[in-house]
N, C-alpha and C positions, 0 to 999 in steps of 0.2 A: 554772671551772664557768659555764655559760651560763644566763641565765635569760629565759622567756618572761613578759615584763611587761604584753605587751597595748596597748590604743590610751590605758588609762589613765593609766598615769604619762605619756608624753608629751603627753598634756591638761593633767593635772598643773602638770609644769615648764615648759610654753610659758604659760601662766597666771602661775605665779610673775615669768617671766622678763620677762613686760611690765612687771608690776609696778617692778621694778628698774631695767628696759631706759628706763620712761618718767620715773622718776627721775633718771636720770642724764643723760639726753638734756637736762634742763635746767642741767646743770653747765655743759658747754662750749655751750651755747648764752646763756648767763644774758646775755653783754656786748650782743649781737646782738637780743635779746628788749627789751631795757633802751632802746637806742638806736630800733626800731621801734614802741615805744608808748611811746617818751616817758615813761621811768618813772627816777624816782629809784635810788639805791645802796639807799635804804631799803626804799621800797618794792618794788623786785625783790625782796628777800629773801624776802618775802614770799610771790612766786612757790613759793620751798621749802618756806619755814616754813608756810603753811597747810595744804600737802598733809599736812606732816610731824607737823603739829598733830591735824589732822584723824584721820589716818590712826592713830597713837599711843593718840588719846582712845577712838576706836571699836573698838579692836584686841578687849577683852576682852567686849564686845557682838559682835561680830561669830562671835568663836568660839562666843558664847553660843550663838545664834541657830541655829546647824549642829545642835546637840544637841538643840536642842529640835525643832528643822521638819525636818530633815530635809539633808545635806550638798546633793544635786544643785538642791532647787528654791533653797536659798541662795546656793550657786556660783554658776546661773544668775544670781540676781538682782547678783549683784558683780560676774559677766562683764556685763552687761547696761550695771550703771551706768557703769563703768569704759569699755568702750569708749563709749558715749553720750558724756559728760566729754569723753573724749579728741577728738571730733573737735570740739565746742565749744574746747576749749583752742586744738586747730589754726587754729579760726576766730575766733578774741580779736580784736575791734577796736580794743581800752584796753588800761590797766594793771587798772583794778576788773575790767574782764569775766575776765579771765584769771585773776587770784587769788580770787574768788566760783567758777568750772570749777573749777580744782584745788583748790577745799576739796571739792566734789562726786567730783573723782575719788579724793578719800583716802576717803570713805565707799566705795567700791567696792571698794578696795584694802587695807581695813581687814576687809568682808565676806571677800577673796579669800584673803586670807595664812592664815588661822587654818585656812580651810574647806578649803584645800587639803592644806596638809598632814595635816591630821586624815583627810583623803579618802585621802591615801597610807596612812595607817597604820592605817585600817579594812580597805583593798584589801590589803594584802601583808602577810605574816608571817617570822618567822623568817630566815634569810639574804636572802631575797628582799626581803623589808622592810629591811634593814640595806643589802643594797644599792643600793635606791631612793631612802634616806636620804643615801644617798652621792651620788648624782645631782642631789641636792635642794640639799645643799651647794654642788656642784659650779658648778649652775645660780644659786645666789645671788654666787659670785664670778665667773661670766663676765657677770651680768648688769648688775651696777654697772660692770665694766671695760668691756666690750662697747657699752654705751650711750653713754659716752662719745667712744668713738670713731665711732658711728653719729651723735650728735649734732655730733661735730667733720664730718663729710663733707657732712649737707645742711644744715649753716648753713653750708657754706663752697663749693659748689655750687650751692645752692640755697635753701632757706628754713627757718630754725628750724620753720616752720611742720608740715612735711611729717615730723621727728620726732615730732607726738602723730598726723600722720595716715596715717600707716603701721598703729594699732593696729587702725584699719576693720576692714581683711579679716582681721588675725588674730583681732581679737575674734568677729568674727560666725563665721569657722571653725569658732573654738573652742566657741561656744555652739551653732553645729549638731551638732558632735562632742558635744560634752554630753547633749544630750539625744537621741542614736541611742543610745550605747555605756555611759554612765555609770550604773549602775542605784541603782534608790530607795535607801536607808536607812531604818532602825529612827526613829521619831520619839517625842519624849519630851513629848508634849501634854497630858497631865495633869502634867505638871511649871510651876509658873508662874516666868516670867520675873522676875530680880529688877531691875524697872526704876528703882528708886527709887535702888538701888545704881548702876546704869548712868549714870544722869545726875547724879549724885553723883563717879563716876571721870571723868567727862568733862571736868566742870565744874574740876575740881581740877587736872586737866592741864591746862587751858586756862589756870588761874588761872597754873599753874607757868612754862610759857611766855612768858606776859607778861609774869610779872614778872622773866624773862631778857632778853625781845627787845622787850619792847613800847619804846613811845615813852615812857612816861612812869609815872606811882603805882607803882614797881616793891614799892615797901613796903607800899602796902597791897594788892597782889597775891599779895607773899607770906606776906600776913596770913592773906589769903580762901582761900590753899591750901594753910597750916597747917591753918585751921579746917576746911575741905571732907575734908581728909582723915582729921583724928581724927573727923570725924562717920561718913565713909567706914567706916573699920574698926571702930567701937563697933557700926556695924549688921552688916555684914558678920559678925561673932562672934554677935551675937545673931540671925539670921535663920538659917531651914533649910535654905534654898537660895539663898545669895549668888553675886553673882557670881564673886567673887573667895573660894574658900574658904580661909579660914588656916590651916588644916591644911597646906599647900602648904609654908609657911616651917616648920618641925618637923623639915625636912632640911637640915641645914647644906647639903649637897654641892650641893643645890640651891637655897637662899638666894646662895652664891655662885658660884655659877654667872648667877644675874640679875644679882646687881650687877657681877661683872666685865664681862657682856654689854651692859650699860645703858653704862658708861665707854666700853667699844673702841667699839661703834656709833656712841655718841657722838663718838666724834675721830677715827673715818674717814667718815662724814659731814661733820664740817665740813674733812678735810681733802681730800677732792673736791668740796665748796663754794666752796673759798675756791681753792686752788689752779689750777683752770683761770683764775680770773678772775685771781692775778696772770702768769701765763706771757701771758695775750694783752693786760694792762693795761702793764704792767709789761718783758716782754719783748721782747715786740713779736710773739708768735707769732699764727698764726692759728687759727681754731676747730678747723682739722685737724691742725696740727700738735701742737696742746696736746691735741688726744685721740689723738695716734699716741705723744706720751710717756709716756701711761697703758698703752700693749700690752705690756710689759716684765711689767706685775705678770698680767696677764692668764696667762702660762705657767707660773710655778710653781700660782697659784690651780686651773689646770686639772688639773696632774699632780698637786701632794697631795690636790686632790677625789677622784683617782680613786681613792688610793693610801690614802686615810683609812680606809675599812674595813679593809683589809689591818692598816695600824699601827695600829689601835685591836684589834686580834686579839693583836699581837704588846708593846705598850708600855701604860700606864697613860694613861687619858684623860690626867688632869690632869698627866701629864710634857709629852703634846703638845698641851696649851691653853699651857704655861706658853712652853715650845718657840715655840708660833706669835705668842703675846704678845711674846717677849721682840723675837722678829726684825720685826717690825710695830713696835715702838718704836724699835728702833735706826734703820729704814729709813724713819720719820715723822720721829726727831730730824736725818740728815743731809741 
C-alpha cells in the first residue's frame, strides 16, 4: 500500500537527520578538529560532551514548550538556533569558541528532536503514522552512520569545517519549507510552564555528567545530583502540571523500555566516539577511511528500518528489541 505523506514528513526527517548527521560528523572529524585548534584529548571531548550534555538536559523542556506554544513557531525556533550554531561551529577560531557553539547548538537540537516527532504524530494516524514512524527510525540509523562517512570525506578533502557548514542551506530550506507548508497547532496558553522543575532536570543532569567526565569533585557532583534529583521528583508529584509526570513510570513496559534505551544509546554513542579515533590514532587510517568502515552497518540499519513495521505486524515488539540487542552486543563485543 502507498501512502501520500506530503512535504511534511520529509521536513520532518531532514530536520531529525541534521541533528544526527551533525553529530556524527564530529566522530571522524574529532583527530583533525583537535590538531587545528590546538585542543587537548580532554578538552575535545568536550566538543561532544557539551552538545550531549546540553542537548540531554533540555530535551524534556524542549518537548514542553511544543505543547504549550504551539509545534511550528517552536520548530522554527530550533531550526533557527540549530542552524545559526552550526555555521558559528564551522567558523571556530579556539577550542572555547567551538565547545560555548555546540552547547548552543544542543539547545536547538534539544528544541528540534522532541518537536519533531511530536509534529509526525499529530500529522498522521493509523497505518500512515506507523509508517512514518518507520521512516523516523530509519532516518535515525542512516543519520549516525551517514554522518560519519560525510565527516570522513571533507575532513579528508577538505576541511572538518565545511561538515557544520553544509547545514546553511538545509537549514534555511527547511525553515522556508516550514513556514509555507507546516500548519499552526492547538496551543496550551493557559497551561503554566513548570519552570522550577525544568531547571531542577537540568541542573541535575548537568551535576550527573560531571561527576562522570568532569575534571575533578566527582563526589561532590554526585552528591548535588542525588540531591537535585530527590528535590526533582518530590516536586514533580506534588505539582499539577510537572514537567515530567510520574504517572509515565506505572507502566512497567515502559519504565523498561527507558532504561534499556538510556544503556544501548549509551554504548553506541561512546562506541562511535571512541572508535573512529582509534582506527586513525592507532591504525593508521584516515578520516575517510575510518568513515567508509562504518558503511557496512549502514545496510542492515536501512533494510530492518524499512522492514520494522512489517515485523512488528507479524512478531512481538520485545522479541525484536531483544533480537536487535542481542546482535548489537555480539557485534560491539567482537
Amino acid at each position: 500500500m502507498k501512502y501520500k505523506f506530503g512535504i511534511i514528513l520529509p521536513i520532518i526527517l531532514i530536520s531529525y537527520f541534521l541533528i544526527l548527521l551533525d553529530n556524527s560528523v564530529v566522530f571522524t572529524s574529532t583527530v583533525q578538529i583537535a590538531n587545528s585548534l590546538h585542543m587537548t584529548s580532554q578538552s575535545i571531548a568536550w566538543i561532544t560532551n557539551i552538545y550531549a550534555l546540553v542537548f540531554g538536559s533540555l530535551l524534556l523542556l524542549g518537548g514542553r514548550l511544543g505543547d504549550l506554544y504551539g509545534r511550528k513557531p517552536v520548530f522554527l525556533t530550533g531550526l533557527t538556533i540549530f542552524t545559526l550554531f552550526s555555521l558559528l561551529v564551522g567558523l571556530a577560531p579556539n577550542g572555547l569558541f567551538i565547545i560555548v557553539m555546540r552547547a548552543f547548538q544542543g539547545i536547538g537540537s534539544a528544541i528540534l528532536a522532541p518537536t519533531s516527532l511530536a509534529l509526525l504524530l499529530d500529522t498522521y494516524e493509523g497505518k500512515k503514522r506507523e509508517k512514518a514512524i518507520s521512516f523516523y527510525g530509519v532516518t535515525a540509523g542512516l543519520g549516525a552512520s551517514v554522518g560519519l562517512i560525510i565527516g570522513g570525506l571533507v575532513t579528508t578533502f577538505y576541511s572538518w569545517r565545511l561538515g557544520f557548514l553544509i547545514n546553511e542551506p538545509l537549514g534555511i530550506l527547511l525553515i522556508v519549507l516550514t513556514i509555507l507548508f507546516v500548519p499552526k497547532s492547538k496551543t496550551q496558553l493557559h497551561v503554566h510552564l513548570d519552570y522550577i522543575g525544568s531547571i531542577l532536570s537540568v541542573l541535575a543532569i548537568l551535576s550527573l555528567v560531571n561527576a562522570i567526565n568532569g575534571a575533578g569533585h566527582k563526589g561532590l557532583f554526585i552528591g548535588i545530583f542525588i540531591a537535585l534529583l530527590i528535590i526533582f521528583l518530590f516536586r514533580e508529584v506534588k505539582i499539577d502540571n510537572p514537567i515530567m509526570p510520574m504517572a509515565i513510570f506505572k507502566d512497567k513496559e515502559r519504565v523498561s523500555a527507558y532504561i534499556a534505551r538510556f544503556f544501548y544509546i549509551g554504548s553506541m554513542f561512546s562506541f562511535f566516539f571512541l572508535v573512529p579515533q582509534v582506527l586513525q590514532k592507532y591504525y593508521g587510517f584516515t578520516p575517510l577511511l575510518s568513515a567508509f568502515g562504518f558503511m557496512p552497518e549502514t545496510i542492515p540499519q536501512f533494510l530492518f528500518g524499512m522492514l520494522q513495521s512489517k515485523l512488528s505486524n507479524k512478531y512481538k515488539n520485545e522479541n525484536l528489541l531483544l533480537f536487535g540487542t542481542i546482535v548489537t552486543f555480539i557485534g560491539v563485543l567482537m
